[in-house]
C-alpha positions as CSV (number, residue, x, y, z in Angstrom):
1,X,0.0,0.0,0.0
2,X,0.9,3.4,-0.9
3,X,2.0,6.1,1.6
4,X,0.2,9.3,1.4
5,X,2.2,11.8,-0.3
6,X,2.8,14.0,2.8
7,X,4.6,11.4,4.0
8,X,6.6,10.3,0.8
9,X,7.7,13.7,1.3
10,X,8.4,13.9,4.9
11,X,11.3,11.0,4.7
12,X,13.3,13.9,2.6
13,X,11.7,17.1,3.5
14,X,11.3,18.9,7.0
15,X,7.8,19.5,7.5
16,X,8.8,23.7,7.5
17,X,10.6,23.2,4.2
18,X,11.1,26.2,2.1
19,X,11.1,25.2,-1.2
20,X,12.7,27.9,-3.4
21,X,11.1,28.0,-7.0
22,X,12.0,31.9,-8.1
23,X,13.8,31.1,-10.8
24,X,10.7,29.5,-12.6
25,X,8.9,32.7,-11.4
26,X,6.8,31.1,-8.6
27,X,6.7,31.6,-5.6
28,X,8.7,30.0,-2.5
29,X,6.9,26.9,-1.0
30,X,6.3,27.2,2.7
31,X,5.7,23.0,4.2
32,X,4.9,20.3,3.5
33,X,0.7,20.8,2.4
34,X,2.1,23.6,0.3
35,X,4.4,21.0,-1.7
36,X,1.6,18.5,-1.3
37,X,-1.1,21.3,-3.5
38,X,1.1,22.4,-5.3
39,X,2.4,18.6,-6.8
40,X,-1.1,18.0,-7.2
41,X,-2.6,21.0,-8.6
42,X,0.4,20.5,-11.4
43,X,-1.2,16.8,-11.8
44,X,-0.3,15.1,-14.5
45,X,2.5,17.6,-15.7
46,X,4.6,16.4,-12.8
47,X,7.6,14.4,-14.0
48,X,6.8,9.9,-14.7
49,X,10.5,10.2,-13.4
50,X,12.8,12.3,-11.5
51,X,16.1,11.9,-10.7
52,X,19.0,13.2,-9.2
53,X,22.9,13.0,-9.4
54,X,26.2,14.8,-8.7
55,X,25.4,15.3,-5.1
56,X,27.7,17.3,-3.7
57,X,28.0,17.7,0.1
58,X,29.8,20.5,2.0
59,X,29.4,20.9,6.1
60,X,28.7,24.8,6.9
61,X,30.3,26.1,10.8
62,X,26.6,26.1,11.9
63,X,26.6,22.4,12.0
64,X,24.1,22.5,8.8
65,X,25.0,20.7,5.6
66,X,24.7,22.3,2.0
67,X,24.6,20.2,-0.9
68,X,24.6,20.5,-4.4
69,X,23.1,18.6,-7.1
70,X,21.5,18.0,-10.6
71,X,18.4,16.7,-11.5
72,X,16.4,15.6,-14.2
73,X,12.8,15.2,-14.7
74,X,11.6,12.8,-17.2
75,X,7.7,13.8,-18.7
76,X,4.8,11.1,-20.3
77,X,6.0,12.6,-23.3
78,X,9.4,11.8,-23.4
79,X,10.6,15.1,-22.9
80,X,13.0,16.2,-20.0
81,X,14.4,19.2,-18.2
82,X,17.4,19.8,-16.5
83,X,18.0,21.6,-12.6
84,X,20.5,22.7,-10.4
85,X,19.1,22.0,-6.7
86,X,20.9,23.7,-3.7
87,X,20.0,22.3,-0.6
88,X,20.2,22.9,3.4
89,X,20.4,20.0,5.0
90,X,19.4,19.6,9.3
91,X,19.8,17.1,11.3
92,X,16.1,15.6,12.7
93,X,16.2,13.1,14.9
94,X,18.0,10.2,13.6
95,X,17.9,11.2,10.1
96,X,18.6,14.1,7.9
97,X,16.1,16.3,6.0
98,X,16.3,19.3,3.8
99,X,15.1,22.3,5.0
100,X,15.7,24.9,2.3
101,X,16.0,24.0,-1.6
102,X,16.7,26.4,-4.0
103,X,15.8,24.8,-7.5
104,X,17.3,26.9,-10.2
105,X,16.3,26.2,-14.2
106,X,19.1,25.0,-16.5
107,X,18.4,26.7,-19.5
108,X,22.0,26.3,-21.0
109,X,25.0,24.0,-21.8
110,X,27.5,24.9,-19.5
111,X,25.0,27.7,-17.8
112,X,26.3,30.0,-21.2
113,X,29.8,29.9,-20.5
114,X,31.3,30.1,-23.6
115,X,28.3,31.0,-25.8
116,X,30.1,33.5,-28.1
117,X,26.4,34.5,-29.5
């Protein structure tokens, strides 16, 4: 059986997550029921696939953890798109959750270095 997806989301999110989507000129989500309408108003334009790689993982003074990665969304039609996320990570519990991410749009090669046009 299924979990509900609040709680899909809770094993990676913080239930206060702030989930950063600017750069697609939307606003930033505040929790979890916000990601929860927001994933279902979309409907079927969310991804059949999403995944992510080149996770990188730097430890900030505070104790926090910042990571960087890419991700790639696969839609019913075939297509995909390309992100950069950048992510807070907290300690909860026994676990780790991220607390802030920061989705930005990659709408280049390379993010335009080198375009000479």
């Amino acid at each position: 059986m299924a979990l509900p997806l609040e709680d899909r989301l809770a094993e990676v999110f913080t239930p206060d997550v702030e989930y950063d989507l600017t750069d697609f000129g939307q606003p930033t989500l505040t929790g979890l029921p916000q990601l929860v309408d927001a994933a279902l108003t979309l409907g079927p334009g969310n991804p059949v696939a999403h995944h992510v790689t080149n996770v990188v993982i730097e430890e900030l003074p505070d104790g926090e953890i910042r990571a960087r990665s890419k991700g790639l969304g696969i839609r019913t039609d075939g297509s995909c798109g390309s992100v950069t996320y950048v992510d807070t990570v907290v300690r909860v519990g026994l676990g780790w959750r991220i607390a802030r991410r920061r989705v930005e749009a990659r709408r280049a090669p390379l993010n335009g270095l080198g375009n000479t046009s």
